[in-house]
Backbone as JSON Lines, residues from 0, in Angstrom:
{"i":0,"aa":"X","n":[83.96,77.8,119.21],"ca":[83.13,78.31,118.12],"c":[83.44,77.53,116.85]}
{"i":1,"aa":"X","n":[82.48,77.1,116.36],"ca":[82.65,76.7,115.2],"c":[82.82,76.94,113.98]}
{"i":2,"aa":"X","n":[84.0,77.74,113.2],"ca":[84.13,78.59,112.52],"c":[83.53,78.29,110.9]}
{"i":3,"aa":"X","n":[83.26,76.46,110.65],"ca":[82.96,76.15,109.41],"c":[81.38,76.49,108.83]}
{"i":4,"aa":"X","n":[80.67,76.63,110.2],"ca":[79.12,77.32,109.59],"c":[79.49,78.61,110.18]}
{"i":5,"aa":"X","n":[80.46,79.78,110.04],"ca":[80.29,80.9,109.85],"c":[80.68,81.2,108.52]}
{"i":6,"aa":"X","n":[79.79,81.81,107.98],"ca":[79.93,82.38,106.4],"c":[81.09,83.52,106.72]}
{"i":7,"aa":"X","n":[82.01,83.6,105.7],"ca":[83.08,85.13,105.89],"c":[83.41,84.84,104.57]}
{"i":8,"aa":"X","n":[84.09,86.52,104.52],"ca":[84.5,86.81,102.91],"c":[85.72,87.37,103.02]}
{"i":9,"aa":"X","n":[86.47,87.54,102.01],"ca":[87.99,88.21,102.11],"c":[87.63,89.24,101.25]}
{"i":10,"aa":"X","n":[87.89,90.32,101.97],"ca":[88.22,91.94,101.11],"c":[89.44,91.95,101.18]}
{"i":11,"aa":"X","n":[89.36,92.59,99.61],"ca":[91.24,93.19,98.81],"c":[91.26,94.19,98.43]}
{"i":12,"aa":"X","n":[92.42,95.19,99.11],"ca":[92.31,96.33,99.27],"c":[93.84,96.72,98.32]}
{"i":13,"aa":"X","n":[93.69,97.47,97.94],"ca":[95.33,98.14,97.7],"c":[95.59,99.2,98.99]}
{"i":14,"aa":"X","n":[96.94,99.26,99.29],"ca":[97.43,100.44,100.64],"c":[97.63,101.22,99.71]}
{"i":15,"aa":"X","n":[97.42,102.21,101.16],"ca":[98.55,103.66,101.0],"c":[99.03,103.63,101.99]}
{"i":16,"aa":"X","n":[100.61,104.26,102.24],"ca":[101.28,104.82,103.5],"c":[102.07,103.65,104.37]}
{"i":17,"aa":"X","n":[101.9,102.58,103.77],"ca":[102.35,101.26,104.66],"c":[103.68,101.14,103.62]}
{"i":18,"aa":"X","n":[104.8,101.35,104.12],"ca":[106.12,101.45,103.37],"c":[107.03,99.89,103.89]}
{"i":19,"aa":"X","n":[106.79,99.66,104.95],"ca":[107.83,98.52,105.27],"c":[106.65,97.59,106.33]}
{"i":20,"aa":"X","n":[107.57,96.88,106.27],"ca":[107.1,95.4,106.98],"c":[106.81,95.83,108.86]}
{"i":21,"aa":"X","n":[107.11,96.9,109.47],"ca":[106.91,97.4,110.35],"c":[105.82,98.15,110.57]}
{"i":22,"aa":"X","n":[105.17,99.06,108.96],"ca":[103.95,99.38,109.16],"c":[103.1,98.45,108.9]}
{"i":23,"aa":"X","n":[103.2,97.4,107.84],"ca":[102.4,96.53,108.24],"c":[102.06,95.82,109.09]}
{"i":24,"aa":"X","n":[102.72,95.49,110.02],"ca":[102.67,94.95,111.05],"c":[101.59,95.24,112.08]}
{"i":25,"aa":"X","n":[101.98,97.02,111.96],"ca":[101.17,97.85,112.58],"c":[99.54,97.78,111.88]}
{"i":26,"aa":"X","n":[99.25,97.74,110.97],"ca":[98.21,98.12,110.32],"c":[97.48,96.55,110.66]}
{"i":27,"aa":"X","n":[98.12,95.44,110.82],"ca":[97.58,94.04,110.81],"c":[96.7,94.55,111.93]}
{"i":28,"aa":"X","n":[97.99,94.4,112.98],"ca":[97.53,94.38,114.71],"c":[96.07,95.39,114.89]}
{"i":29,"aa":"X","n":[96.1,96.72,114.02],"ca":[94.87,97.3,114.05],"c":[93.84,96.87,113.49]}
{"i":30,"aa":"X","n":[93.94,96.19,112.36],"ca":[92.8,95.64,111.75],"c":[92.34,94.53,112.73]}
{"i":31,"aa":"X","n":[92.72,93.92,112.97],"ca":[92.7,92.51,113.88],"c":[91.75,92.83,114.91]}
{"i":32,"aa":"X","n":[91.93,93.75,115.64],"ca":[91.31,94.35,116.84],"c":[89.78,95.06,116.51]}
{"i":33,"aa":"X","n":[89.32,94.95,115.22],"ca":[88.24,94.98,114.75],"c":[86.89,94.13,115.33]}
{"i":34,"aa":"X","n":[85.92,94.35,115.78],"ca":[85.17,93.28,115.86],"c":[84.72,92.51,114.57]}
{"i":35,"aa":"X","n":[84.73,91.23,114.5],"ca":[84.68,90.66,113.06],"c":[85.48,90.66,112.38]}
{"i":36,"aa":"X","n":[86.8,90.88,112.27],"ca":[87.6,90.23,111.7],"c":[88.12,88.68,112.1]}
{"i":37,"aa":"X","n":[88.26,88.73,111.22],"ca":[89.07,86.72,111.55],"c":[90.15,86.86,111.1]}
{"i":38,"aa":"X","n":[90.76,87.23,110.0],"ca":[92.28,87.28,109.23],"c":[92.61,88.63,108.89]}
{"i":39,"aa":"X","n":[94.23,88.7,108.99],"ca":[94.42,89.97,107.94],"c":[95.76,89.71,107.59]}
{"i":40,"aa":"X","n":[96.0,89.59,106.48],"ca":[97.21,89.76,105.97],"c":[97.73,91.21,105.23]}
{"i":41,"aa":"X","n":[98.67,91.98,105.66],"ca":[99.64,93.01,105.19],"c":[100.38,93.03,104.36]}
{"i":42,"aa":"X","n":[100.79,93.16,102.81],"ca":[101.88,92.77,101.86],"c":[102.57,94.24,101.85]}
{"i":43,"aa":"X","n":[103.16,94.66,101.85],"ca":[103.94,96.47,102.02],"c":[105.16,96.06,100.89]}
{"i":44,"aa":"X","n":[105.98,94.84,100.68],"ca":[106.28,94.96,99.17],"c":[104.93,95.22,97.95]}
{"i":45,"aa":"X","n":[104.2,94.64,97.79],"ca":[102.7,94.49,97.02],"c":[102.07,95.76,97.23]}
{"i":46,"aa":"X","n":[101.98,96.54,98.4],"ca":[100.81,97.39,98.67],"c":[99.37,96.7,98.61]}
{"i":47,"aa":"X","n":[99.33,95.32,98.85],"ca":[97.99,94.64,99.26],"c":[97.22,94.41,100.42]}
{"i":48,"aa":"X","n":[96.34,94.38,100.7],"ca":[96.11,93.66,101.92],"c":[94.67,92.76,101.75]}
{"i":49,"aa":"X","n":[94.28,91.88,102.94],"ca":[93.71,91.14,102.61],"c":[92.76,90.6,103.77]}
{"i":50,"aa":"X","n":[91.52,91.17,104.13],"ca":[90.44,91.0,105.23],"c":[90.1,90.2,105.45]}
{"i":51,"aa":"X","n":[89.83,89.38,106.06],"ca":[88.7,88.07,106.22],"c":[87.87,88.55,107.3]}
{"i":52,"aa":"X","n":[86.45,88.58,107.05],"ca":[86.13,89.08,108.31],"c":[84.5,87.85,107.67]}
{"i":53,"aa":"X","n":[83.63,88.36,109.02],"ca":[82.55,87.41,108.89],"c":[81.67,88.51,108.39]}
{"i":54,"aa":"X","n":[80.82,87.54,107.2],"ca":[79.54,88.43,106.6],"c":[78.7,89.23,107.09]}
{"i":55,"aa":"X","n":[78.79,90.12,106.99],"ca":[78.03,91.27,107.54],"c":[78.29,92.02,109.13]}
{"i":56,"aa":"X","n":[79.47,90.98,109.51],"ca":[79.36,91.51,111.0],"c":[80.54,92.88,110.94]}
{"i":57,"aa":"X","n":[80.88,93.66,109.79],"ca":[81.49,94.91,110.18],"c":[81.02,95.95,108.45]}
{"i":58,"aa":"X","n":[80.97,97.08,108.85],"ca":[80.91,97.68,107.66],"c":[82.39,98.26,106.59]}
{"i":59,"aa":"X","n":[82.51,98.23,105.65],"ca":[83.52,98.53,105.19],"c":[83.77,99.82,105.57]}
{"i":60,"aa":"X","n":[83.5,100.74,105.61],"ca":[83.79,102.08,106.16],"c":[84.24,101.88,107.65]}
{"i":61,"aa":"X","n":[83.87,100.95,108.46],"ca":[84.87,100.95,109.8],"c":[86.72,100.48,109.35]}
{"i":62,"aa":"X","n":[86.5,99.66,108.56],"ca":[87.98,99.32,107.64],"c":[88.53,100.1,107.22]}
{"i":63,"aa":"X","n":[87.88,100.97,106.83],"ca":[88.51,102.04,105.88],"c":[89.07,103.13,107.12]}
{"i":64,"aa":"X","n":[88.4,103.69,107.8],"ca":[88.26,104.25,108.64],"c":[89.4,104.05,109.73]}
{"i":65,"aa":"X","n":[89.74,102.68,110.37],"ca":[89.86,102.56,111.0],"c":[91.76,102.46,111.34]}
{"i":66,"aa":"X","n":[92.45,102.3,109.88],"ca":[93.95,103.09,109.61],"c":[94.21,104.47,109.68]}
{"i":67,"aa":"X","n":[93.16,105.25,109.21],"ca":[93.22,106.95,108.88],"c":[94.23,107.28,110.51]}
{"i":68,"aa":"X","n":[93.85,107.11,111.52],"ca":[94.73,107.65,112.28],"c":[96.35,107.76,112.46]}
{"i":69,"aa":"X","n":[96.37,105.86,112.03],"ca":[98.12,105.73,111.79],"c":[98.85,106.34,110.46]}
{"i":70,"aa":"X","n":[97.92,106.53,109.75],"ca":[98.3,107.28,108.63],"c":[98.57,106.75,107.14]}
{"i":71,"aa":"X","n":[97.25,105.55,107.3],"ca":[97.38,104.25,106.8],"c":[96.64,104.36,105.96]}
{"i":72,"aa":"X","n":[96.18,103.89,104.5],"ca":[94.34,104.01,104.0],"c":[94.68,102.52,102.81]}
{"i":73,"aa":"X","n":[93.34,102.26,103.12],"ca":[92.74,101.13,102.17],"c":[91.92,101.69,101.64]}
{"i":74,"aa":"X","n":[92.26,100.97,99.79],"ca":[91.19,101.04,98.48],"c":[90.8,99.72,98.44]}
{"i":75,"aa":"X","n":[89.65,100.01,98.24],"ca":[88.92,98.81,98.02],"c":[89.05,98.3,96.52]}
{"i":76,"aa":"X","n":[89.71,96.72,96.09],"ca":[89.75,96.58,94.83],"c":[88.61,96.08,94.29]}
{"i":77,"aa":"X","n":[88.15,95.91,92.83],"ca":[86.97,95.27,92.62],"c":[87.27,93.65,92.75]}
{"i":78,"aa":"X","n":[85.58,92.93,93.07],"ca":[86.16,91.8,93.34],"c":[86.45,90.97,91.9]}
């Protein structure tokens, strides 16, 4: 696949609930498993995180959504 004609954007989120480098870890591996994601980076010193996914192929509410179980949540920052 040719990833340079796929358009994608990075969403920046501030955490909640991600305390160490172990929940992030955890929270990556879940995001990842997203359809449409391409990247995710976890910062749990920062409380950041950082999406790359392809344009339009997921809704932000599956993102959001999709930590609530581990006990995880993303804010969406402005861009």
């Amino acid at each position: 696949m040719d990833h340079t004609s796929t358009p994608t954007e990075t969403l920046r989120f501030t955490t909640t609930g991600i305390t160490c480098a172990g929940c992030a870890n955890s929270a990556t591996t879940i995001l990842k498993r997203l359809p449409g994601v391409v990247a995710v980076r976890v910062d749990a010193a920062t409380s950041t995180a950082e999406v790359e996914i392809v344009q339009g192929a997921i809704a932000l509410d599956d993102l959001l959504t999709a930590l609530k179980p581990a006990g995880y949540g993303l804010i969406p920052k402005a861009s």
